[in-house]
C-alpha positions in Angstrom: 4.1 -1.8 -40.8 7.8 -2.7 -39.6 9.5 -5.3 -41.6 10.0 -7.7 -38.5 6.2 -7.6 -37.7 5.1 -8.4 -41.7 7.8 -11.3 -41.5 6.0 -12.4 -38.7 2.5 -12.8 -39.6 4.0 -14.5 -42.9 5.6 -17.1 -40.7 8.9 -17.0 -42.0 10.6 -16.6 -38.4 11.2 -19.2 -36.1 8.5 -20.5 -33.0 10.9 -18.4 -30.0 11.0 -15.5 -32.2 7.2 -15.3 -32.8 6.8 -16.7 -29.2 8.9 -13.6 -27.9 6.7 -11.7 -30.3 3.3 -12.4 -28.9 4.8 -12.0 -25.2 4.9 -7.9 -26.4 1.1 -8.0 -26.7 0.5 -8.6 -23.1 2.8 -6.1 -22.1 1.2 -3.7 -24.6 -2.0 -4.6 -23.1 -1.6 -3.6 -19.4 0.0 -0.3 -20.5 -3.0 0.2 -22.5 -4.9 -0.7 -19.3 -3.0 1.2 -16.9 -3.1 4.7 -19.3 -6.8 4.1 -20.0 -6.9 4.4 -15.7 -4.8 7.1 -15.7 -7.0 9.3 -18.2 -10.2 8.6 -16.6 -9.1 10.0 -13.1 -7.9 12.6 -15.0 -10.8 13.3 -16.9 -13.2 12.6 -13.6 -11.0 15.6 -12.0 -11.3 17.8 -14.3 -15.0 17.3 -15.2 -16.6 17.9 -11.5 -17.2 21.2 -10.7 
């Protein structure tokens, strides 16, 4: 674990910082979303015969 992230989730950053933090995780998420797409067409492609 990164040493930003443990200070983090300890709370001893400021509100913006941790606010800034959290934006990340919805980023993260559609990224997750959109290669989770991308394997599946993939994966549907490659599986028919």
């Amino acid at each position: 674990m990164e040493k930003r992230e443990h200070m983090v989730h300890n709370g001893d950053v400021g509100k913006a910082e941790h606010e800034g933090h959290e934006g990340g995780h919805h980023d993260h998420h559609a990224m997750m979303v959109a290669d989770f797409k991308r394997r599946f067409w993939i994966s549907l492609a490659l599986s028919l015969p």
